[in-house]
Every structure is written in C-alpha cells, then in structure tokens.
C-alpha positions in Angstrom: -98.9 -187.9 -93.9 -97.9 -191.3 -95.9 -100.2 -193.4 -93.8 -103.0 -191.0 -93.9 -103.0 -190.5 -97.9 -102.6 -194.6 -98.0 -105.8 -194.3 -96.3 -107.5 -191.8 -98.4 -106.6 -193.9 -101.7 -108.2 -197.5 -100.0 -111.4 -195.1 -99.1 -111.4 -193.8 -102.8 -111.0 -197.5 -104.4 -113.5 -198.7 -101.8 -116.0 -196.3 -102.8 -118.0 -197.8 -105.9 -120.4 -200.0 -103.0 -123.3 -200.0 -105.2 -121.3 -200.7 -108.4 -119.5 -203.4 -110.0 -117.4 -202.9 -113.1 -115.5 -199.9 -112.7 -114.4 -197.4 -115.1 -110.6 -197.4 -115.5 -108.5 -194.5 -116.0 -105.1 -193.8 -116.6 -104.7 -197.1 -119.4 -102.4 -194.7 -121.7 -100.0 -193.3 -119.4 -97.1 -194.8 -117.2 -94.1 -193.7 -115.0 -90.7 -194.9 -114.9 -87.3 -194.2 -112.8 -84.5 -192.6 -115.3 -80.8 -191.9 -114.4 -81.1 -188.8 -115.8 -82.4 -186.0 -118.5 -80.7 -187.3 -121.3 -81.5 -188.3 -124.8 -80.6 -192.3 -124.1 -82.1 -192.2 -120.4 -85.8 -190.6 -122.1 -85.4 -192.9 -125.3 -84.7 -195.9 -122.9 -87.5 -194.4 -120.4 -89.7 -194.1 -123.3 -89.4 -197.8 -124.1 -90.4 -198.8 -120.7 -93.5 -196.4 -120.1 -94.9 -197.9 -123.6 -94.1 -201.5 -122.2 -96.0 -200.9 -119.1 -98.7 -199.3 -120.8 -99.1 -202.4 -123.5 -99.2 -204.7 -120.3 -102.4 -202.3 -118.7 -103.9 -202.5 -122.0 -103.7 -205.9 -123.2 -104.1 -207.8 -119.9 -100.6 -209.5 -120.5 -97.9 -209.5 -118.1 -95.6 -211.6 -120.9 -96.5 -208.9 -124.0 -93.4 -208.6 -124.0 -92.7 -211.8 -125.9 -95.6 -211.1 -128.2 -93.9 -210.3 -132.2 -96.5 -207.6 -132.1 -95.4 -205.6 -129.3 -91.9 -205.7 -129.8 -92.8 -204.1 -133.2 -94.3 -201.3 -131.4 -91.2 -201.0 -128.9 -88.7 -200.1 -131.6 -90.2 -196.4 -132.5 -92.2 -196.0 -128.9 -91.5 -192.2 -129.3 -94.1 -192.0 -132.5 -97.0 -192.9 -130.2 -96.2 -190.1 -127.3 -98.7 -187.6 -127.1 -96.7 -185.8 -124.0 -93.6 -186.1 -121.1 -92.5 -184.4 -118.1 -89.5 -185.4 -115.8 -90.6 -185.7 -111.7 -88.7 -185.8 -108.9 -90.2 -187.7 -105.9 -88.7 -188.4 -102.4 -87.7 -192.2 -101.9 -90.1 -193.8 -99.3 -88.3 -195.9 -96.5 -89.8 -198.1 -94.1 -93.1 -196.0 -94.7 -91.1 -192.6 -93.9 -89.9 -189.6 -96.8 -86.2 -190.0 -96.8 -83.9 -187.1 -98.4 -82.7 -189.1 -101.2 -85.3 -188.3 -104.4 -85.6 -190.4 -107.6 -85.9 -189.0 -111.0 -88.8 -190.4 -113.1 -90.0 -190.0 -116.5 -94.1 -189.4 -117.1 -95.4 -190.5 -120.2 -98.8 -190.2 -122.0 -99.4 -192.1 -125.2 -101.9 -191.3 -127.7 -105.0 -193.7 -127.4 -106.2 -193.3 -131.2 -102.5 -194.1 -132.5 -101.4 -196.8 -130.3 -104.9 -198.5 -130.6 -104.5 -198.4 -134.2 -100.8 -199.9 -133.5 -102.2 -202.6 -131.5 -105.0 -203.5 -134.0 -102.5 -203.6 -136.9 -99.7 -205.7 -135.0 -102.6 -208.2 -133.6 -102.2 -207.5 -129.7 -105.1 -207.9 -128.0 -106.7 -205.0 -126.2 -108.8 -204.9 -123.0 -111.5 -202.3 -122.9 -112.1 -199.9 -119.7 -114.6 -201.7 -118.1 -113.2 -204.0 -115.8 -114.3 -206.5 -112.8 -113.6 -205.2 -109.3 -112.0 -207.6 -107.1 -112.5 -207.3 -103.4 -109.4 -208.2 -101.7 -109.7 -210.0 -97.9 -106.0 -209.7 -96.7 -105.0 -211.4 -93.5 -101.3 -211.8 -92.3 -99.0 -212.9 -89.1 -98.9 -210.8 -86.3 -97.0 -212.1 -83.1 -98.6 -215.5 -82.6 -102.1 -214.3 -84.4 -103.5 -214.1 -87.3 -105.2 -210.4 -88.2 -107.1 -208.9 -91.0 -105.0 -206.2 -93.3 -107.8 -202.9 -93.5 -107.6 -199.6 -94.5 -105.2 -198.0 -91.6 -102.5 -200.4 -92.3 -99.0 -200.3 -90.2 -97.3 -202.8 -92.6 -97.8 -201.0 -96.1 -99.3 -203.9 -97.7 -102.7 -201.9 -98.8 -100.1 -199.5 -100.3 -98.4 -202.5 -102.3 -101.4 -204.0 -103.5 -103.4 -200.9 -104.9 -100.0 -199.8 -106.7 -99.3 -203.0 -108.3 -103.5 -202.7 -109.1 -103.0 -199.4 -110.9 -100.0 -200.7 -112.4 -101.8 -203.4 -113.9 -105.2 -201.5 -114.4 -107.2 -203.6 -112.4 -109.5 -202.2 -109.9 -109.3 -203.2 -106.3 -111.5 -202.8 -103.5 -111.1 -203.1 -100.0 -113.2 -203.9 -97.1 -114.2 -201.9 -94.2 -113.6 -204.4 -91.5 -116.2 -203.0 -89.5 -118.7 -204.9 -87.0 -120.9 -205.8 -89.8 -117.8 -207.8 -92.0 -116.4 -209.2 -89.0 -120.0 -210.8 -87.2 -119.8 -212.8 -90.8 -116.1 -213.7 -91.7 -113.3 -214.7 -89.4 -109.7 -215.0 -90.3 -109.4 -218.2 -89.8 -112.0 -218.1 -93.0 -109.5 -217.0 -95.2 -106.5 -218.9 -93.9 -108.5 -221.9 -94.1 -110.7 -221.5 -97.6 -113.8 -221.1 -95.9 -115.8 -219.5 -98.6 -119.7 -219.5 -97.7 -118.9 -216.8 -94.7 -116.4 -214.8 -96.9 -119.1 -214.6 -100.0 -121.8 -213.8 -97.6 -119.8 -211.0 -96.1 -118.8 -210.0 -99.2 -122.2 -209.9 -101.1 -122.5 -206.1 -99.3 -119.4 -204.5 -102.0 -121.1 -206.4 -104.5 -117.7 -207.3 -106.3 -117.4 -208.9 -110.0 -114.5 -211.4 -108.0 -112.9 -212.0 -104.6 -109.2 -212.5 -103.8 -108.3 -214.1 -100.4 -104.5 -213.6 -99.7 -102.6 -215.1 -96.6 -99.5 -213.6 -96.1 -96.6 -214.7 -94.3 -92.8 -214.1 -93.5 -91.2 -217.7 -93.8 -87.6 -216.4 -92.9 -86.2 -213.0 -92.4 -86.0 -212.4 -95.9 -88.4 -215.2 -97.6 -92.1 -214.5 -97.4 -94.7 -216.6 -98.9 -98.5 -215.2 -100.2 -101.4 -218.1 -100.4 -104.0 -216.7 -102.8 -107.5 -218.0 -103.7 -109.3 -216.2 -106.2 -113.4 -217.0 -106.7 -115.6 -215.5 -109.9 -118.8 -217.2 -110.2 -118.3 -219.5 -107.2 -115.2 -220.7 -109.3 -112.4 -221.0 -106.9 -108.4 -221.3 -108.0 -105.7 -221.3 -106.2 -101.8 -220.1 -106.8 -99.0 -219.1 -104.3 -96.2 -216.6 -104.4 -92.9 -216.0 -102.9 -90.6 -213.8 -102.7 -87.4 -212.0 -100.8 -89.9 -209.4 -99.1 -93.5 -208.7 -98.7 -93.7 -206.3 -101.3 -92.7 -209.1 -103.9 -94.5 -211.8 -103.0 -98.0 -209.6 -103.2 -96.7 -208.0 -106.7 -96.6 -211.2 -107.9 -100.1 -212.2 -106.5 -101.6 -209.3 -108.4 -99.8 -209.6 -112.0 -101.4 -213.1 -111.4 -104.6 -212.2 -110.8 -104.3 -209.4 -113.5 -103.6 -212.0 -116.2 -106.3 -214.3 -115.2 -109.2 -211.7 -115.0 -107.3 -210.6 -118.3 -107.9 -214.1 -119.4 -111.9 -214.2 -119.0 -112.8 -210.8 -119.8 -110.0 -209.2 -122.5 -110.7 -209.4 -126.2 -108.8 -212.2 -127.9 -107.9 -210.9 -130.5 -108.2 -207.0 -132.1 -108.2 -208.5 -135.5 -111.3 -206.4 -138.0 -114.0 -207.9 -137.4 -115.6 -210.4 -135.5 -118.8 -213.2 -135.2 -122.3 -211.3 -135.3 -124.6 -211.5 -132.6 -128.3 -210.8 -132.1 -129.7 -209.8 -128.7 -133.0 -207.9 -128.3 -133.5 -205.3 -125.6 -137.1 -205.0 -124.2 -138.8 -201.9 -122.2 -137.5 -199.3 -124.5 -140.0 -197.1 -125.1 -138.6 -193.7 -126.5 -135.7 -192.4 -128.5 -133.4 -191.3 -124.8 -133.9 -195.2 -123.6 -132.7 -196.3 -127.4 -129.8 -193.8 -127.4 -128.7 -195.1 -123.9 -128.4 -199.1 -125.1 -126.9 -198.5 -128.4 -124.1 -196.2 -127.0 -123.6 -198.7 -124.2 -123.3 -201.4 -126.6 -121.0 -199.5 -129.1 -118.8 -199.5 -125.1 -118.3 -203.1 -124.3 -115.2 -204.8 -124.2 -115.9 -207.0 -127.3 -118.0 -205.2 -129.5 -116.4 -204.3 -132.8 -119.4 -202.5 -134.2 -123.2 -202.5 -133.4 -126.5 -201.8 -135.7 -130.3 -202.1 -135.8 -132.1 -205.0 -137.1 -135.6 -204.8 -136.1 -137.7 -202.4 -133.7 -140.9 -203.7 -132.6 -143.7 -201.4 -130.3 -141.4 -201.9 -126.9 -138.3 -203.6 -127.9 -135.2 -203.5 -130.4 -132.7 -205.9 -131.8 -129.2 -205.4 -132.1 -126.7 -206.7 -134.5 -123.7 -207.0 -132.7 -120.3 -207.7 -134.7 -118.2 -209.0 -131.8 -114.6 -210.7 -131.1 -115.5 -213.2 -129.2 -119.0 -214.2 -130.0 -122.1 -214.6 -128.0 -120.1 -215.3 -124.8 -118.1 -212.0 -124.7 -121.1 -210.2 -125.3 -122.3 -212.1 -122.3 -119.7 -211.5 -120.0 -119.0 -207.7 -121.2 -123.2 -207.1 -120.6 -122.9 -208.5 -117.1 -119.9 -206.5 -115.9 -122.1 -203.7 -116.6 -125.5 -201.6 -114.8 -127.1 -200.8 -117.7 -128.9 -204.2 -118.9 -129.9 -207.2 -117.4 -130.7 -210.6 -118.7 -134.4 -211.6 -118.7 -133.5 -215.3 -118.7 -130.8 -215.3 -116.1 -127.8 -216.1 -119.0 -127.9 -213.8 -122.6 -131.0 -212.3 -124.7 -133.4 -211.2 -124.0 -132.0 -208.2 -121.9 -134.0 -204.7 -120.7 -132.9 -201.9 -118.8 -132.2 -202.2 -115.1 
C-alpha cells in the first residue's frame, strides 16, 4: 500500500508534460511532530509550522537568521487562520509499524502573514515556480541503476517530501524505452549532459538535477549533484549518516539556489518600472487575460496601461527586480512569449 501510493504521488508530480512552471499549493500550511496536546507543546508547534512555512515562502533555508523573521516567530499564533492534532503511524524500513506520532497541522493566513513579511522586509517567492526534473541513479550490487517511479529503496519518497517541504516542484522521469535509447547512467555518473538534455527536452522542465547516490560506509552515504538551468551547470555534494540525509540536503540546496534566480529580492513597496508591449491582442478577453497574468508574476508589484495601439498594448510594470525579473517571471510562464527571443516585445502563445 506504501509503495503503491509512493507511486501514485511520482505519477501526479510527473504529470504537467506539456507544462513548465507549476502552480504551487500548500505555501501557507505546515506539519510538525508534538509531544503532546498541551498549551507549550502547540505554542512550541506553532513556532515550528510558521518557521517552515517562512522557509516555503521566502526560498530561504537560513530565514531563520533573518531580524525579520524572528520578529514574526515571537507572536506565530496571531497569523493562524486554523489547527488540528493528527495521529499517523511511524513508517519503518518502508512498512506501517504500530508506534504512531502525534503532529500538529497548521494553516496561516496568506493576507496577514504576507502583510507580516512585507513589513519585516523578508522576501517572498510567488507560486509560480520552475520544475526541476530529477535523473536519480544509485549503487546496486556492482551496478549502477536508474531510481524511477516503483522504487524499492524509498528515495523518490525522500525526495518529493523534502520538495513539498521546500515548495519546489519535482518531476520525475518515466524511464521508459524512449528515455533510456537517449541517456545511459553512466551519463549521469559521469556529467554527460548533451544525452541527458536531449532526453529530457520531452518533460520540458524549467531545470535538471542529476543526483548520484552512494553508501560510502554502513552508515556514511554521499549524494553528487549537478544542477543545469539554461545550459548553466553547478555542482555541490552532500553527505550524510543515511540516504535520507544526504538527499534532504541535496534538495534544501537546490531549493535555495532556484530561490536564488527566481524569488523577489526584496518585498519592500515598490519597485523599478518597466515597459513591455504585448502584440496580437485584438479584443477585450485577450487584454483581460495578459493584464491578470501580469498582475501574477513573481516580481510584479503593480501593473497599468500606457498606450493601446490597433493590435497591441503597453504595460507599465512596477517591479522588484527590474527588467530581468520580469524576464525570468514571463518565461517561467505559457501565457507570453518573447518576439525577440530575450524581453519585449512579447504576444500570446
């Protein structure tokens, strides 16, 4: 039953084929362990949901440290919006055990805390976020074999939780004849990247994540991660005292780099203005559709008309971040595309 709803969640992250950015839900709310019901276990449980939820939202693994934030943690109970106590069955060596942990669910209210963040300067990453396609290989026996959906080990598992954990959304490849004609593993152990793109070109993915995981002792394993957007490769690598950590850490990473690129920089009022003109809009419904996308994006503080000519409109964008984030948040998305390969002119796909 574990393995086959493991299997279910790859299938549903895998699903967005013909998309890029996805749509991320869930931003505002968090679960922790507790002890227990009490008024210090919920107050201390409190604390923690809001702390996870201010790393989803800003991108930031070390908010934390941020003067900001910690003003936020000191009253976390003003920004609830509703709690419930679960009780879930511990999971051992992918099997339901009979010993059950006590969490506390938590759902913060998105007008207050964004207010909150705005007013203590943290930044704040939109919903729309770059999908990463993950090619996952590891040791088995003397081989080296590709990690897919119906996967013995639990790694899938680890990664897409530490994903939702840190909002990012993952996607996973088939592994079918068609992927494995074009990429080998030896192509990811080895940083081969013209196969891996190639075969990758099919999830059409805003960034790919190559991860090579290993057991170096019985309890020391070691995770080799090369991460490409734009043809843009980096490289990191993790460790840790089981599998489990050394691929949680290889996501927060690659949470706080894509956080890097694409979050707002800052969520102080107001912004640089930008003008971009949209051609092929020809009625009201085409207008309506750009300016609420715009009024959407990432960056974008607040948008307005400038001009409208017979088949086109300019915008005037107020925007953290300039020209470039308006850029980068318009080419996450399906709605326009660039005329000149890089900024305005856009129209509608």
């Amino acid at each position: 039953m574990i393995r086959m709803c493991v299997i279910l969640l790859a299938v549903a992250l895998c699903w967005p084929f013909a998309g890029r950015a996805a749509v991320v839900t869930g931003l505002y709310a968090a679960e922790v362990p507790v002890a227990d019901q009490g008024d210090a276990s919920q107050r201390q449980g409190t604390a923690a949901a809001l702390l996870d939820v201010l790393v989803k939202l800003t991108g930031d693994s070390d908010v934390q440290g941020r003067p900001g934030a910690a003003t936020l943690l000191e009253h976390p109970e003003q920004y609830v919006q509703q709690y419930k106590f679960l009780r879930r069955s511990v999971v051992r060596n992918d099997q339901l055990s009979l010993d059950q942990q006590l969490y506390l669910w938590v759902s913060f209210n998105a007008d207050t805390l964004d207010k909150a963040m705005q007013n203590n300067n943290l930044p704040q990453w939109g919903r729309i976020r770059p999908a990463t396609l993950v090619w996952l290989v590891t040791q088995l026996g003397p081989d080296r074999v590709f990690v897919g959906l119906e996967d013995e080990q639990g790694y899938t598992a680890m990664l897409d939780a530490r994903a939702q954990q840190r909002g990012i959304p993952i996607i996973h490849p088939l592994l079918d004849n068609q992927d494995l004609q074009t990429v080998k593993e030896t192509d990811v152990t080895g940083g081969f990247l013209d196969p891996i793109k190639q075969a990758s070109q099919r999830y059409t993915p805003d960034a790919i994540l190559l991860c090579n995981i290993s057991s170096v002792t019985a309890d020391s394993w070691e995770a080799i991660w090369t991460l490409l957007i734009k043809d843009e490769p980096m490289t990191w690598t993790t460790t840790g005292g089981s599998a489990e950590q050394a691929l949680q850490t290889g996501i927060d990473h690659l949470a706080d780099e894509l956080a890097t690129r694409f979050a707002r920089t800052t969520t102080v009022a107001g912004g640089s203005t930008v003008e971009i003109e949209v051609k092929d809009i020809n009625n009201f419904d085409q207008y309506s559709t750009v300016l609420k996308y715009l009024r959407t994006l990432n960056s974008v503080v607040d948008v307005s008309v400038k001009a409208v000519a017979p088949d086109s409109v300019t915008f005037s964008i107020n925007a953290t971040g300039g020209e470039v984030a308006v850029a980068r948040a318009i080419g996450l998305g399906k709605t326009l595309e660039s005329m000149s390969g890089s900024g305005s002119p856009y129209r509608l796909r």
